[in-house]
MITOR-971562 format. One record per residue: residue number from 1; x, y, z of N, C-alpha, C in turn. Coordinates in steps of 0.02 Angstrom, whole numbers, plus 32768, in hexadecimal, padded with zeros to 4 digits. Example, Ala and Ser with C-alpha at 12.3 -4.5 7.8 and 13.67 -1.06 7.14 Angstrom:
   num   neast   nnorth    nup   caeast   canorth   caup   ceast   cnorth    cup
     1    8294     7EE4   8186     8267      7F1F   8186    8294     7F5B   8186
     2    8282     7F90   8162     82AC      7FCB   8165    8285     8002   818A
This chain:
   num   neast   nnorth    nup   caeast   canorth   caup   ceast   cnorth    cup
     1    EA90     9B02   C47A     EA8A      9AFF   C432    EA59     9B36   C41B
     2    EA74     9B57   C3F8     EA43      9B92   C3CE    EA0B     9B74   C39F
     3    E9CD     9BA2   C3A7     E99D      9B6A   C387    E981     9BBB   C361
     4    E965     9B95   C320     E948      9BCE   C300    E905     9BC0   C2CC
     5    E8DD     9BDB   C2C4     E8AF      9BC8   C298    E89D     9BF2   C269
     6    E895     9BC4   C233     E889      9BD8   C1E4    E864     9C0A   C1D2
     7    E84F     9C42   C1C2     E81A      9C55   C19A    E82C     9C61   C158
     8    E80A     9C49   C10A     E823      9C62   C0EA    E7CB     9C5C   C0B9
     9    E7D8     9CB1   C0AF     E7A1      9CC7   C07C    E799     9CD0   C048
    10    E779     9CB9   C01A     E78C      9CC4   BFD9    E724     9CC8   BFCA
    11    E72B     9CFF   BFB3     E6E8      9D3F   BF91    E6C0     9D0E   BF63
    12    E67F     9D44   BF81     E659      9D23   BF20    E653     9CC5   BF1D
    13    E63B     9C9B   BF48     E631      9C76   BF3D    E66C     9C45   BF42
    14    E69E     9C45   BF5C     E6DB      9C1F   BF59    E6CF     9BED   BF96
    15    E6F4     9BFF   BFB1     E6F7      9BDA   C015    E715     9C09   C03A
    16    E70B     9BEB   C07A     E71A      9BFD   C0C2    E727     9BCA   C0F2
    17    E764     9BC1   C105     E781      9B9C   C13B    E786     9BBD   C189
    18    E741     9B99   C1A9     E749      9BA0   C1F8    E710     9B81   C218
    19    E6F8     9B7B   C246     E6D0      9B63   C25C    E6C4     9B2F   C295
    20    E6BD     9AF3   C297     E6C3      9AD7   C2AF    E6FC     9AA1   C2C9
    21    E71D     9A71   C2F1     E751      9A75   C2EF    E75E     9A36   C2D3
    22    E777     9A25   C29A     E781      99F4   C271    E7D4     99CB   C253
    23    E7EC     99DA   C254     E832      99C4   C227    E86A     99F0   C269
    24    E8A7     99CD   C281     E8E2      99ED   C296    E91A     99CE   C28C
    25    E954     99EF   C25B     E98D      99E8   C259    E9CB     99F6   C27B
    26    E9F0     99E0   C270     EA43      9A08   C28C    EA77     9A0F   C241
    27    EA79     9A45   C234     EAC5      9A48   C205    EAFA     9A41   C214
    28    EB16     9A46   C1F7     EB67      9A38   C212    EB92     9A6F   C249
    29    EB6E     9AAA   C246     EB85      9ADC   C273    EB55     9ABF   C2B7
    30    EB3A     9A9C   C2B7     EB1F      9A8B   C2E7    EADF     9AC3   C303
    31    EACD     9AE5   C2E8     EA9C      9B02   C2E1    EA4E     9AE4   C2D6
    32    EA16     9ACE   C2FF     E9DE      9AAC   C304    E99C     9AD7   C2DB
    33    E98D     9ABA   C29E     E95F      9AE8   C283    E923     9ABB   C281
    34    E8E3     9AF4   C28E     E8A0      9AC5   C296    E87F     9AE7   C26C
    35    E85A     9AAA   C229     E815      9AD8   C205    E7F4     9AC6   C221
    36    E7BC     9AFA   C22D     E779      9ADD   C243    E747     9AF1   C218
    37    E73C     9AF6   C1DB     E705      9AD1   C1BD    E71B     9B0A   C17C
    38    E6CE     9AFF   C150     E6D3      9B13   C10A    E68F     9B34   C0FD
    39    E69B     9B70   C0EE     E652      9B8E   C0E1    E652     9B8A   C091
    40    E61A     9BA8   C06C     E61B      9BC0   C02E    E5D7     9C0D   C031
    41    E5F8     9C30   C002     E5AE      9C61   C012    E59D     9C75   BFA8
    42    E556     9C6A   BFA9     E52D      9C4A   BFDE    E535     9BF8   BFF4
    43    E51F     9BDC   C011     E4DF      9BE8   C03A    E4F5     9C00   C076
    44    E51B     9BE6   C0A0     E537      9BE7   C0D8    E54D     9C58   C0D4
    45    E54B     9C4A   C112     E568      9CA8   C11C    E597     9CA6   C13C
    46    E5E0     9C99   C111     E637      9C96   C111    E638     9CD2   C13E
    47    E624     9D0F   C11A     E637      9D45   C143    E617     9D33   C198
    48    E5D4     9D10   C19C     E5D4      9D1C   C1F4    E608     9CEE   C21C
    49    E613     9CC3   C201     E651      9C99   C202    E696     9CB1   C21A
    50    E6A7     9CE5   C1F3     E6E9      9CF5   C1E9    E6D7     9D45   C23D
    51    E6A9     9D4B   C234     E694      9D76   C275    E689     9D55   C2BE
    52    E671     9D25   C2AF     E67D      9CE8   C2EA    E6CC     9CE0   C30E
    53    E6E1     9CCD   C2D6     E72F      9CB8   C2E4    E753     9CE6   C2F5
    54    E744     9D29   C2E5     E774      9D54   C2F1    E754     9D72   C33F
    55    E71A     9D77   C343     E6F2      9D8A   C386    E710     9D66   C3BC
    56    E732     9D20   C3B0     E743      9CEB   C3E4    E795     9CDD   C3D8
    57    E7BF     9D1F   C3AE     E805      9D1C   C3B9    E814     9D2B   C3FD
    58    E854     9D1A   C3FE     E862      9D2D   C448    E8AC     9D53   C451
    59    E8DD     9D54   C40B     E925      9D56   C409    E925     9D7D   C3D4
    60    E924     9D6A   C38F     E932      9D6F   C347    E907     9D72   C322
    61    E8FD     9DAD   C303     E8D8      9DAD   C2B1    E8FC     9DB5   C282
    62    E8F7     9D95   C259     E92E      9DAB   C21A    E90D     9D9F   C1D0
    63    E8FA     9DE1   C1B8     E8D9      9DC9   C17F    E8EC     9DDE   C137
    64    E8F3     9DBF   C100     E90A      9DD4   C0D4    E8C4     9DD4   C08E
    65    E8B7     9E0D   C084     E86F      9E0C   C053    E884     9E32   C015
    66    E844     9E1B   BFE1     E841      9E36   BFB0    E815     9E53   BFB0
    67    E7D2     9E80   BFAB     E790      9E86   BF9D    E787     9E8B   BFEC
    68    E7A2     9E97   C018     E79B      9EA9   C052    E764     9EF7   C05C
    69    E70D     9EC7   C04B     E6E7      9F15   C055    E6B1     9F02   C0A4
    70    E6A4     9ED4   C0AF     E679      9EB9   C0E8    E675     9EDC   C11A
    71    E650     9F1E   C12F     E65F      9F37   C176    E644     9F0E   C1B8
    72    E62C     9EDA   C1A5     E621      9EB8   C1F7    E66D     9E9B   C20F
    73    E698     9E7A   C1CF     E6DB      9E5D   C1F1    E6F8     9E8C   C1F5
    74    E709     9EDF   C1E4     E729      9F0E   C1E6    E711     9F1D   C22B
    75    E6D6     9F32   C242     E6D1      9F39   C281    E6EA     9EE8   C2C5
    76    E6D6     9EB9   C2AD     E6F0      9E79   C2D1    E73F     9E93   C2F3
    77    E779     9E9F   C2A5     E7A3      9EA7   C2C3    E7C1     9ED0   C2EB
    78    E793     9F08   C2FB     E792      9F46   C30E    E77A     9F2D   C34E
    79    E750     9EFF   C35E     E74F      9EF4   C38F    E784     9ED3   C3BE
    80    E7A2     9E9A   C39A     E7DF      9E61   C39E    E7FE     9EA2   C3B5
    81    E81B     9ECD   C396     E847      9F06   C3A0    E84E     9F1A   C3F9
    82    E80D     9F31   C3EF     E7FD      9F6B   C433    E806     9F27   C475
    83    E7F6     9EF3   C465     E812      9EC2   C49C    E853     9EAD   C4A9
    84    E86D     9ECB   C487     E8B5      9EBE   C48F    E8D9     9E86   C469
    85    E8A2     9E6F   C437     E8B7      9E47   C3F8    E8E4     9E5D   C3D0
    86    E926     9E4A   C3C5     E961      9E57   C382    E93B     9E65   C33B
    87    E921     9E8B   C327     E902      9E85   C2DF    E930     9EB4   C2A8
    88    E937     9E8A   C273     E966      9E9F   C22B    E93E     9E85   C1E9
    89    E945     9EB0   C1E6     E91E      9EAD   C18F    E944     9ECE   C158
    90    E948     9EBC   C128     E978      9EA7   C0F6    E94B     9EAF   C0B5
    91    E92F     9EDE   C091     E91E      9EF4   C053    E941     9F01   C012
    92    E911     9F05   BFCD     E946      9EE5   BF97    E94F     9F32   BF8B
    93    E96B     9F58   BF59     E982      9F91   BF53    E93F     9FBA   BF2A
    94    E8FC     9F91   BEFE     E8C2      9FA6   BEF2    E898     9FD2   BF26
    95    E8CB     9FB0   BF79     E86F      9FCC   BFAC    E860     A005   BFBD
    96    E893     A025   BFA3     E888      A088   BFAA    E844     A090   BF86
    97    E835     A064   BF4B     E7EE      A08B   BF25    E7B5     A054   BF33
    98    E7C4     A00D   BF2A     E79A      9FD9   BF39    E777     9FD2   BFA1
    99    E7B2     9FDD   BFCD     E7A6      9FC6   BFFD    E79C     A017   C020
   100    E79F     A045   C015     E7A8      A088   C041    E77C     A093   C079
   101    E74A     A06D   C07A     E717      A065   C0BB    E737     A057   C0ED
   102    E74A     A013   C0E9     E765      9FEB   C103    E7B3     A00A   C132
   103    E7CE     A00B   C0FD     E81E      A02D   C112    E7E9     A077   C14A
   104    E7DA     A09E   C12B     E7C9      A0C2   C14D    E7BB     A0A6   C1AC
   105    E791     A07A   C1A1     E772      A063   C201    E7BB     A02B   C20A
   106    E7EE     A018   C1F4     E82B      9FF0   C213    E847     A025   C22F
   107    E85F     A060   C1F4     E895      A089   C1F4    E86C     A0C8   C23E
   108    E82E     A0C1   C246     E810      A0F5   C276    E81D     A0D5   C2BB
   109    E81E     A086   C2B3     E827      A06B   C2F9    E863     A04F   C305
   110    E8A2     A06A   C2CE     E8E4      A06C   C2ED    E8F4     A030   C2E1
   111    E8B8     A005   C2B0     E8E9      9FB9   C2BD    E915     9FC2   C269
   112    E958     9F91   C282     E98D      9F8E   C251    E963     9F82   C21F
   113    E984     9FA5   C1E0     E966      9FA6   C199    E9A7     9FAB   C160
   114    E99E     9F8F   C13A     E9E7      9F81   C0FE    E9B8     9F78   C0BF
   115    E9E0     9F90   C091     E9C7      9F93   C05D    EA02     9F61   C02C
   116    E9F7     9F37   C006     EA36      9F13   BFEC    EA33     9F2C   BF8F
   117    EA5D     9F6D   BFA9     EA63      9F96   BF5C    EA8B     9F80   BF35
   118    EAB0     9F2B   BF33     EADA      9EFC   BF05    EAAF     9EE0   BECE
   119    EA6D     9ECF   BEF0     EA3D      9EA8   BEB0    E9FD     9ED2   BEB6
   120    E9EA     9ECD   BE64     E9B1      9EF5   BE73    E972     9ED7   BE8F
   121    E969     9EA2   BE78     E932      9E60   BEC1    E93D     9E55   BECA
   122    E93D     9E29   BF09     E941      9E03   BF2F    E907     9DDC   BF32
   123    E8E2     9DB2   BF0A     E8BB      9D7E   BF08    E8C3     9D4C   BF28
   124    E8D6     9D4D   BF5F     E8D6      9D12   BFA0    E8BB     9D3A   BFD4
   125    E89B     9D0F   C009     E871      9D3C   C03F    E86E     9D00   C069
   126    E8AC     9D1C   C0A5     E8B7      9CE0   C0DD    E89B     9D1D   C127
   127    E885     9D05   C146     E87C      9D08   C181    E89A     9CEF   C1C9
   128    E8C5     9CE9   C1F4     E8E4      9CC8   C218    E8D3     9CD8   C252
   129    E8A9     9CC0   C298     E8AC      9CD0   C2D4    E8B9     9CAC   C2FE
């Protein structure tokens, strides 16, 4: 059974799903999903969180952001990468001027990069590893 866990980020005070290991489902594809926990920032630091989780992928990153500027998880997945981690990232069609740091250290370490030039945000920010 394929098992996968949640990250999903949302900026500026929203939440963060990961952490510890708490709640597991099955959908109907039979697919086993586990949250493990809920940050908020502040107080909690979502971002070391979301660097944790990705530090301890082992298969799959899959992230879909808005406001994607953080260079510690830009480097995280750069790391995920160089281990032989699957990493895809999925940007809204804004991140040429908002995110260009960023794109810059994915697009330098070769990991897959998409830009989704259909909408102009993408105001959802999932994480998947």
């Amino acid at each position: 059974m394929n098992k996968f866990v949640i990250l999903s980020a949302l900026w500026l005070g929203v939440s963060v799903t990961l952490a510890t290991p708490a709640v597991a489902s099955q959908a109907s594809t039979g697919i086993q999903v586990e949250v493990l926990g809920v940050y908020f920032t502040p107080p909690t630091d979502a971002a070391a969180a979301i660097v944790q989780a990705i530090d301890g992928s082992e298969r799959e990153v899959l992230v879909q952001a808005y406001g994607f500027t953080h260079n510690a998880i830009a480097q995280a997945l750069v790391r995920a990468h160089q281990r032989g981690v699957a990493v895809r990232v999925l940007l809204d069609k804004k991140s040429q001027t908002s995110n260009g740091y960023v794109m810059g250290v994915l697009a330098h370490a070769q990991i897959e990069l998409r830009q989704d030039g259909k909408h102009a945000i993408a105001h959802d920010n999932r994480n998947l590893t």
